[in-house]
C-alpha positions, 0 to 999 in steps of 0.5 A: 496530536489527533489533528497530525494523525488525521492529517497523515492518514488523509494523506496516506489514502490519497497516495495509496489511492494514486500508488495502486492506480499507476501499477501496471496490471498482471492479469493473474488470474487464479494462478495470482492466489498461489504466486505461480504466476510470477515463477517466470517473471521478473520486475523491473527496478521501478516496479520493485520501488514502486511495490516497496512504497506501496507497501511502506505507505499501506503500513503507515495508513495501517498504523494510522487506523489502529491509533485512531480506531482504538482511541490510543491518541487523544 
């Protein structure tokens, strides 16, 4: 069960490390920090898809340290 683990989050670090590589820069700025930047803009399908498996994969990677960190899986 620890071999699984460790598998999925290599693999999860990977896919996150090429996910934030091929989203398109913003360029926000400090206006980023409050999300006024994006009060005009709206994105396109991909991108959202892209944000949604971003997201999705960052939890799995997250949920992965906690186990591994906390010793939970042994």
């Amino acid at each position: 069960m620890l071999g699984l683990i460790w598998t999925i989050q290599v693999i999860t670090s990977i896919l996150l490390i090429v996910l934030v590589l091929i989203h398109s820069p913003k360029g926000d700025g400090i206006a980023g920090i409050g999300g006024s930047a994006q009060l005009f803009t709206s994105q396109k399908g991909a991108e959202k898809n892209l944000n949604k498996l971003t997201a999705i994969i960052a939890v799995i990677f997250m949920v992965c340290v906690f186990l591994l960190g906390f010793g939970i899986v042994k």
